[in-house]
C-alpha positions as CSV (number, residue, x, y, z in Angstrom):
1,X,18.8,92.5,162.5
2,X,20.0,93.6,158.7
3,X,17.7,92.4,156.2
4,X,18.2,89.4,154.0
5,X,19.7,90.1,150.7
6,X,19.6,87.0,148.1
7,X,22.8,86.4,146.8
8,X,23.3,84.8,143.3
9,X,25.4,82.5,141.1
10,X,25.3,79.2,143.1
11,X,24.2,76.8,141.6
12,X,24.6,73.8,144.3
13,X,25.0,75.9,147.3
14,X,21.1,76.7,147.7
15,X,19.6,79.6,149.1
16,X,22.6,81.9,150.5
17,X,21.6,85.3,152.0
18,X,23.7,88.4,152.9
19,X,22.9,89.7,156.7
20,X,24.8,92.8,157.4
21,X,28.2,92.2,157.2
22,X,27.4,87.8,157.1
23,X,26.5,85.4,154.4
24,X,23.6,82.5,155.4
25,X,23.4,79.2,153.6
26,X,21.5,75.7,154.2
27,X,23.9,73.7,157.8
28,X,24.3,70.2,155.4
29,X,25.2,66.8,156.7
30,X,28.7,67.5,155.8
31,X,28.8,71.3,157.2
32,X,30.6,70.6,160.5
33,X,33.7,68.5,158.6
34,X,33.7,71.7,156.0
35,X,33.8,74.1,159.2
36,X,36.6,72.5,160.8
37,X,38.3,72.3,157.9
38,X,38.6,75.8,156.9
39,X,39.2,76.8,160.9
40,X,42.3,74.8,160.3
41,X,43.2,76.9,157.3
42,X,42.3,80.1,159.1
43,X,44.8,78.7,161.8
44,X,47.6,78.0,159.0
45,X,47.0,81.8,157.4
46,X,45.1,81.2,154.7
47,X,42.6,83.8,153.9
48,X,39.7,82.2,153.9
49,X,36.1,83.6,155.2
50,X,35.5,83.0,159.0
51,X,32.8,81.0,160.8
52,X,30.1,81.7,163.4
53,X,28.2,78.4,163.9
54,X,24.6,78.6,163.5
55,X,21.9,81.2,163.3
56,X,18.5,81.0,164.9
57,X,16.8,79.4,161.7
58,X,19.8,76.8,161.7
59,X,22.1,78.3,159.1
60,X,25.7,78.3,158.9
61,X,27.1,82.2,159.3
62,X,29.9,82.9,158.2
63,X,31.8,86.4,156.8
64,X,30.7,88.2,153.8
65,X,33.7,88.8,151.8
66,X,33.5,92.0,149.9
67,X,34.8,92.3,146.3
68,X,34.2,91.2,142.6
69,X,34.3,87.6,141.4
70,X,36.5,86.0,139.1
71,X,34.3,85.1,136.4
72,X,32.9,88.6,135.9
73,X,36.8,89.3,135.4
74,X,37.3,86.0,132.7
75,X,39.6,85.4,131.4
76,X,42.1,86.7,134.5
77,X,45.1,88.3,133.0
78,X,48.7,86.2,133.4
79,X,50.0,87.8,136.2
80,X,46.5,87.4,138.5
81,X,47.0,83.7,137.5
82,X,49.7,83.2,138.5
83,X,49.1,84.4,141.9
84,X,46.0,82.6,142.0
85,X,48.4,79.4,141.3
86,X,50.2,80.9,144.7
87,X,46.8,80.6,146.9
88,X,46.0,77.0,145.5
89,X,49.3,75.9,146.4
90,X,49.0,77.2,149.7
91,X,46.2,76.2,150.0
92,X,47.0,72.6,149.1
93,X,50.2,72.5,151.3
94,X,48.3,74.2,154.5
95,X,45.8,71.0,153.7
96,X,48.4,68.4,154.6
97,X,48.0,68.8,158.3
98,X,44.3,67.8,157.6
99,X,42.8,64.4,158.7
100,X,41.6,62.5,155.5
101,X,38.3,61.0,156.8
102,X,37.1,57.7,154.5
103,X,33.7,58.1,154.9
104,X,33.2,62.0,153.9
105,X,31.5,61.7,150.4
106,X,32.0,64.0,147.6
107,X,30.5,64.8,144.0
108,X,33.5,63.4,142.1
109,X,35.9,61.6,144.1
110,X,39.7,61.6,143.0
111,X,41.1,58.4,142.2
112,X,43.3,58.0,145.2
113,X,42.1,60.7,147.9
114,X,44.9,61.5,149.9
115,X,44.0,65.5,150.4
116,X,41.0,67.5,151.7
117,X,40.4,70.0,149.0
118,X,38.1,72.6,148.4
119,X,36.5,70.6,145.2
120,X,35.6,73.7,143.1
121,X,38.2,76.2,143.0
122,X,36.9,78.1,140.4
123,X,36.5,81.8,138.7
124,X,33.2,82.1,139.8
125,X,34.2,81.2,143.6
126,X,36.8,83.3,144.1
127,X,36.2,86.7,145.1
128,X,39.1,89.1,144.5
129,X,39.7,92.8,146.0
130,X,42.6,94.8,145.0
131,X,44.9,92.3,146.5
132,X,42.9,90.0,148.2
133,X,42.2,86.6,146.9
134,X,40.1,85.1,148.6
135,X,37.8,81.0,147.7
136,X,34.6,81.3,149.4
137,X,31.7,78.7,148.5
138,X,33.2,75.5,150.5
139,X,30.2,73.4,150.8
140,X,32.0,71.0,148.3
141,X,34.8,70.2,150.1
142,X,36.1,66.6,151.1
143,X,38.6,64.0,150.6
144,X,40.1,64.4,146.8
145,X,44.3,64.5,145.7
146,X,46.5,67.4,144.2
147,X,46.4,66.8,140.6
148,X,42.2,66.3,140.5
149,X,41.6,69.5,142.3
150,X,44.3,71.5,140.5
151,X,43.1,70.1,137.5
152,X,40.1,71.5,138.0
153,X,41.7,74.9,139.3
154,X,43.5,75.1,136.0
155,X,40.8,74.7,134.0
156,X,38.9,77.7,135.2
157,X,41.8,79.8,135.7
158,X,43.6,79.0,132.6
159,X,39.9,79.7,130.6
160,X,40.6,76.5,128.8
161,X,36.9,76.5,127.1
162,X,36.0,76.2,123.7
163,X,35.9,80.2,123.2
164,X,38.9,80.9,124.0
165,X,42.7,81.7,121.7
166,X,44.4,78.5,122.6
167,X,47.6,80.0,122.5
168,X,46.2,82.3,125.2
169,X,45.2,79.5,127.1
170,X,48.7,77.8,127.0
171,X,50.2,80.7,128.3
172,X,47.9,80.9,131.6
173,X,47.7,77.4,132.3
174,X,52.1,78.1,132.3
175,X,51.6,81.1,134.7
176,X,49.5,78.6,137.1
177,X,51.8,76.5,137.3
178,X,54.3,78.8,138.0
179,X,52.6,80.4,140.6
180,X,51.6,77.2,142.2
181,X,55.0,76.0,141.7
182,X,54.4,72.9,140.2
183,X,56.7,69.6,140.1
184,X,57.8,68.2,137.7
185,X,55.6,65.1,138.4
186,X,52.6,67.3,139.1
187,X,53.6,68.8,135.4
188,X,53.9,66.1,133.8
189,X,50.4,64.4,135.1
190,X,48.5,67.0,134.6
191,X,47.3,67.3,131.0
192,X,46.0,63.6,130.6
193,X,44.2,64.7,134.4
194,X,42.5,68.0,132.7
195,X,41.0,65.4,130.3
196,X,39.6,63.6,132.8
197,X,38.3,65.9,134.9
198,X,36.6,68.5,132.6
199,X,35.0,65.0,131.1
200,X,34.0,63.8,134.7
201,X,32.5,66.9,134.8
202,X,30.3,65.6,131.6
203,X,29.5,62.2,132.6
204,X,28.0,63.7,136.4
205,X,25.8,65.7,134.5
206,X,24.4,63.3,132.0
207,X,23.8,60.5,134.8
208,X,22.2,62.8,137.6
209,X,19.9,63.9,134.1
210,X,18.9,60.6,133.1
211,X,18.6,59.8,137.5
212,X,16.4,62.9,138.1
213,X,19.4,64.3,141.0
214,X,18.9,67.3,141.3
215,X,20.6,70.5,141.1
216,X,22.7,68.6,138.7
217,X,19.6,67.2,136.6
218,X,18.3,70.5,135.8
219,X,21.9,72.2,135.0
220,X,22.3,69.5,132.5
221,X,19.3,70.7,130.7
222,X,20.2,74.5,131.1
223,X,23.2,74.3,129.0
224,X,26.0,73.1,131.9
225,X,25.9,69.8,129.9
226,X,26.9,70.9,126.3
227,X,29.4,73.3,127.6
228,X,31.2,70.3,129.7
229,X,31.3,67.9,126.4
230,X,32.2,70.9,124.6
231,X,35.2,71.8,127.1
232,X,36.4,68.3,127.1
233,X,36.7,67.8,123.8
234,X,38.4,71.0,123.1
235,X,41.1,70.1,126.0
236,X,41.9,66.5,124.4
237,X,41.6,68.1,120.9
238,X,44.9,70.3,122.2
239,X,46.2,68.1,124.8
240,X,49.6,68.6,123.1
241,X,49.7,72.0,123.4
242,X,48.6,71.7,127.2
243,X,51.4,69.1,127.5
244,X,54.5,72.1,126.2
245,X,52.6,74.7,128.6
246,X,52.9,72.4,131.6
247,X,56.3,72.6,131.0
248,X,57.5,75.5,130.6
């Protein structure tokens, strides 16, 4: 067999180990439910990395998927947003054909969970490779809705963080929706919803801190925290301007 070659950057996912041409990482409670739901992806065409059950040590194997990720890239230029948009809305619309179990638990359930999304479609999960976009990291999926997890997608994608030009940041979030092809109600909804969720964000951090739940105790303390209060006050600060992007 390859050797094991530590891969970083995760900070919830655990140990995850290259073998060969196969990523390793901890079989959870919830593994099984995530399997089955990308499987039904990979049946609808969406690029997504394969599965192989489990190793001899009990992992969960699954494809390595070559290429650079996002976040060493950020901020994405317009036009790779935009196609990003495109994969999130197919992967949202492939979704619909997926069971919504009521008693899968996730880190920060939606409102009204009507969807099985992937929960953190962000820079730093997706790899991309010429033209290959591809999500990987999918430990976090479970029941959520459209306008939480695309919140969440737009706020990665469309950099809106407190370093940022927010003019520059007006035009990406725009060229995500594009892509995704937003409605109308999705458009309007959205920019009270990135409030929400990049302050969600916040408030998970704080509590698992002062609770001692880990990883998110620790990533409170290493900076995560200030940079989610920071990120959700600089979205409400310029909700107005995230309001005219949405619909343009």
């Amino acid at each position: 067999m390859d050797p094991e070659q530590t891969l970083v950057g995760g900070n919830t996912s655990g140990d995850v180990v290259r073998v060969g041409s196969t990523v390793r990482k901890r079989w959870l409670s919830s593994t099984p439910r995530v399997v089955a739901y990308m499987d039904a992806l990979r049946e609808q065409g969406i690029d997504v990395p394969r599965t192989y059950g489990r190793d001899e040590h009990g992992r969960l194997v699954l494809d390595f998927v070559p290429g650079t990720l996002g976040i060493e890239m950020a901020p994405l230029s317009v036009e790779l947003v935009q196609r990003v948009g495109a994969v999130v809305r197919d992967i949202h619309n492939a979704s619909r054909r997926v069971s919504v179990p009521r008693d899968w638990d996730v880190t920060l359930p939606a409102a009204h969970p009507d969807l099985v999304c992937h929960n953190d479609l962000a820079t730093w999960n997706l790899v991309i490779d010429d033209d290959r976009l591809v999500f990987i990291d999918w430990d976090g999926a479970g029941p959520s809705s459209r306008v939480w997890d695309l919140a969440y997608a737009a706020i990665s994608f469309a950099h809106l963080f407190p370093d940022a030009v927010v003019q520059d940041c007006a035009m990406r979030l725009a060229a995500f929706l594009n892509g995704y092809d937003a409605s109308p109600e999705l458009r309007r909804a959205l920019p009270d919803v990135l409030v929400e969720r990049s302050l969600a964000m916040y408030e998970l951090l704080r509590t698992s801190h002062e609770a001692g739940v880990e990883p998110w105790g620790s990533m409170y303390v290493e900076g995560h925290g200030d940079h989610w209060l920071m990120t959700s006050r600089f979205i409400s600060e310029h909700h107005g301007i995230w309001v005219g992007a949405a619909q343009e």
